[in-house]
Each structure stands twice: as structure tokens, then as C-alpha cells.
C-alpha positions in Angstrom: 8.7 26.2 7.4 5.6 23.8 8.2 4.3 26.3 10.1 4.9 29.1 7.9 3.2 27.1 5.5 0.0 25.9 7.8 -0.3 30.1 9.0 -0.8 30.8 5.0 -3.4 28.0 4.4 -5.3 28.8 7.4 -5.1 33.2 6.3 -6.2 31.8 2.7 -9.1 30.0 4.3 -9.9 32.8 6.4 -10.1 35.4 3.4 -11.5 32.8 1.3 -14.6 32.3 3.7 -15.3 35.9 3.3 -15.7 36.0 -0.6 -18.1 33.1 -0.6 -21.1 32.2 1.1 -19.6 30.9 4.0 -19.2 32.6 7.7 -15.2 31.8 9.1 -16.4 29.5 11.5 -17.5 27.0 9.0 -14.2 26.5 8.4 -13.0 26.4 11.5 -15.1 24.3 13.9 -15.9 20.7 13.9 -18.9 19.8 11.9 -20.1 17.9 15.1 -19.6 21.1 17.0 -20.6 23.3 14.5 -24.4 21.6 13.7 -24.7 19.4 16.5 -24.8 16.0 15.6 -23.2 13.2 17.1 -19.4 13.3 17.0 -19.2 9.4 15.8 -21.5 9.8 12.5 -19.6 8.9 9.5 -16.7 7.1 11.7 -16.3 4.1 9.2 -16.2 6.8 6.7 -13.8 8.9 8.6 -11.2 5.9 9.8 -11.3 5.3 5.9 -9.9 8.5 5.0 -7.4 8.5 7.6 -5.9 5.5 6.3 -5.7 6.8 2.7 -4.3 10.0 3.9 -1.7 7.9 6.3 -1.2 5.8 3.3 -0.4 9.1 0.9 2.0 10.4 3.6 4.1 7.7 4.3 4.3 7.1 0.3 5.8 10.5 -0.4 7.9 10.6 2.8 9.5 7.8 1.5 9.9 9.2 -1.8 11.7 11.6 -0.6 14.3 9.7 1.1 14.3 6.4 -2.2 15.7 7.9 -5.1 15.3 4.9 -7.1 11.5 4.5 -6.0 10.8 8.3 -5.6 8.4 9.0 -8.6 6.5 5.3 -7.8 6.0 6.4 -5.0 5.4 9.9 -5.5 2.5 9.1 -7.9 1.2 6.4 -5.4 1.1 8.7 -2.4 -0.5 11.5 -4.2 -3.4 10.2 -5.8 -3.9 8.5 -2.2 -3.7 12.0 -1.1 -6.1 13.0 -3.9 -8.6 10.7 -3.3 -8.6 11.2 0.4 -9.3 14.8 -0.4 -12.4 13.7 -2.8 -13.7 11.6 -0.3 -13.3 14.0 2.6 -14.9 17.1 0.8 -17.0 15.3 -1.3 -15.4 15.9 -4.1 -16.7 14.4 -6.8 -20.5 13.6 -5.3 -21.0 17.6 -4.1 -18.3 20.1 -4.8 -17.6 18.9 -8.4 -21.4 18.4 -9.6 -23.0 21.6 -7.8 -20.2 23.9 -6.8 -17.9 23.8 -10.2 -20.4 22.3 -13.1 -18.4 19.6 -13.6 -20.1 16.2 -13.9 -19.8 13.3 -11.4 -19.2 10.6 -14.1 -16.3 13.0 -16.0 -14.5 13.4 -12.4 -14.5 10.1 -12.4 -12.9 9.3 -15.2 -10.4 11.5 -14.5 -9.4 8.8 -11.2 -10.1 6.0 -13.4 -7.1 7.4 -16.5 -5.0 8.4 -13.6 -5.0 5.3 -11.7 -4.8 3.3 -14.9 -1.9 5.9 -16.0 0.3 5.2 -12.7 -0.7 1.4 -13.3 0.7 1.5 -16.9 3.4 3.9 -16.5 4.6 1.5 -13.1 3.9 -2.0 -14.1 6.7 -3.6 -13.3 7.1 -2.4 -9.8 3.3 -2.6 -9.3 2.7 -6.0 -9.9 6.0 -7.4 -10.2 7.0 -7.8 -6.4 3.6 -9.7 -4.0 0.8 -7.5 -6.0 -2.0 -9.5 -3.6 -3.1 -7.0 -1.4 -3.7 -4.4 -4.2 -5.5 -6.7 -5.7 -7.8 -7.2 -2.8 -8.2 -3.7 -2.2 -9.4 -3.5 -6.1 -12.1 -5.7 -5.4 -13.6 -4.6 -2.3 -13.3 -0.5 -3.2 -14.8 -1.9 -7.4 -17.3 -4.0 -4.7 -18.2 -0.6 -3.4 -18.6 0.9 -6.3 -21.0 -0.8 -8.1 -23.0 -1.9 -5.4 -23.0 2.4 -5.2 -24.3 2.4 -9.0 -26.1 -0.4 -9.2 -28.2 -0.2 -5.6 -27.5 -3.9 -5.3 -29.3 -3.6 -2.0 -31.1 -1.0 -1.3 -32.2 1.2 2.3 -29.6 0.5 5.3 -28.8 -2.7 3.9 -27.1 -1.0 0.8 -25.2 1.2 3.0 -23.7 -1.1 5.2 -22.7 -3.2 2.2 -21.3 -0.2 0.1 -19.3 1.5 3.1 -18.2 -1.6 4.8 -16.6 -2.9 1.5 -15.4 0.7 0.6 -13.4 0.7 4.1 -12.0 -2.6 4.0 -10.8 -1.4 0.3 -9.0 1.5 1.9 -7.2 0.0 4.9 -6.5 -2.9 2.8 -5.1 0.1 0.1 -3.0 1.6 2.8 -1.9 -1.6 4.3 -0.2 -2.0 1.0 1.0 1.2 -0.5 2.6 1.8 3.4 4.1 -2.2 3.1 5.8 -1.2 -0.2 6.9 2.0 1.3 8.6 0.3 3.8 10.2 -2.3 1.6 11.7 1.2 -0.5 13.0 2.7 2.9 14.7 -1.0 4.0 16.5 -1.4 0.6 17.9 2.6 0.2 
């Protein structure tokens, strides 16, 4: 069935490439490959989204198999999922702003009122059972985003300040959401 599945995506890509202003191999081959550049750029950023996309995985695989934790953990592991998406694709800094009209504040919001939705909705089990490492990777990925807004620091300097708290946000964000995960599958 996974397979069946992955031969539709990749035909809807295919097609999909055709009707826009893109050649099939863009979607194909590696962007290293593809324009030449060195296969390590935008490894922080990369490693980053690997662990958010672990992170969404493990959550819904375990929803699957913990009834009484499946729609916590549902709604964790797909706006992991979500996010990853955003920030592989550029969601809301390219795609959203210059591809669809919609503004980069407004998408946003839209992660801000659905984190604080799944926060509300799952207090309890959020911060009722060792809450410290979401905490932490609050603060470092908030860290990241103002010093994005803000220019705290500005040239490399900014960068390195901006990604490097952004990444420790996100394995810090996985290290949790994939901890509680496996405290659902040890009580089923």
C-alpha cells in the first residue's frame, strides 16, 4: 500500500511539473546535483528538519498503536510534520508570500493559533507529566525567532545565532515529543 501510495505522489509530481514552470527534473534531482553547489550547505538546517520530521513520525506511529494518547499525539506529530514541511519548502518565507499571495506574518499566525490550540486543547498531558524539555525548546526556537525579526546581530554573526538556536530548538523539540511517545507506547 506504501508503495502504491509513494508511485501516485511521485506521477502527481511528475504531471504537476509539467503545468507549472518547472522541468521534471527539478523535482527529481538533488538540489546539490541539480545547481551544483556543495552537498553540505544548509546541513544545520537540514539535520533540523530531519529531527522534526523523525519527531512527527514517531508521534503518529504511536498514535496509532495508544488509544488513550492517540489524538495528543496525533496533533503533536502533525504540526511537527507541518512545520517540517514549512521549513523544508520554505513555506512561509517563499512559497506562501510569492507563490500563493498569502502573507508571511498571516502564515504565521496560523502556527502560532494552532500551536497555542493543541496547547490549550492538551494541557493537562502537556505540561502535567516533566514539561522541561518543551519548555527549552520554546526558548531557543522563540530565541530564533526574534533574533530573525529583530536582527539582534546582524551579517554571519546573526546567522549563526538565529540557526544555531533554531536547531538546538528542534532536536531539543524532537527529543521531547519522541520521549513522550515512548512513555505512551511503554504504558499501552
Amino acid at each position: 500500500m506504501a508503495g502504491l501510495a509513494g508511485l501516485v505522489l511521485f506521477l502527481i509530481l511528475l504531471f504537476g511539473a509539467k503545468l507549472g514552470p518547472f522541468r521534471p527534473v527539478d523535482f527529481l534531482r538533488d538540489p546539490a546535483a541539480l545547481h551544483g553547489f556543495n552537498p553540505f550547505h544548509g546541513m544545520v538546517s537540514i539535520l533540523g528538519i530531519l529531527a522534526l520530521a523523525c519527531s512527527g513520525t514517531v508521534c503518529l506511529f504511536a498514535a496509532r498503536h495508544c488509544r488513550h494518547e492517540a489524538s495528543f499525539l496525533s496533533a503533536a506529530g502533525l504540526f511537527s510534520l507541518v512545520i517540517a514541511a514549512d521549513d523544508l519548502f520554505l513555506l512561509h518565507e517563499e512559497v506562501g508570500p510569492h507563490w500563493l499571495g498569502l502573507p508571511e506574518p498571516a502564515i504565521l499566525a496560523a502556527y502560532g493559533l494552532a500551536a497555542v490550540a493543541i496547547a490549550v486543547r492538551f494541557r493537562d498531558r502537556l505540561f502535567g507529566a516533566d514539561p522541561l524539555g518543551l519548555w527549552l525548546a520554546l526558548v531557543f526556537l522563540s530565541g530564533s525567532v526574534l533574533s530573525d525579526q529583530f536582527e539582534v546581530v546582524h551579517g554571519q554573526n546573526g546567522y549563526i545565532l538565529e540557526d544555531g538556536l533554531k536547531f538546538v530548538g528542534l532536536v531539543t523539540w524532537a527529543g521531547f515529543w519522541i520521549g513522550r511517545a515512548g512513555q505512551a507506547l511503554g504504558r499501552r
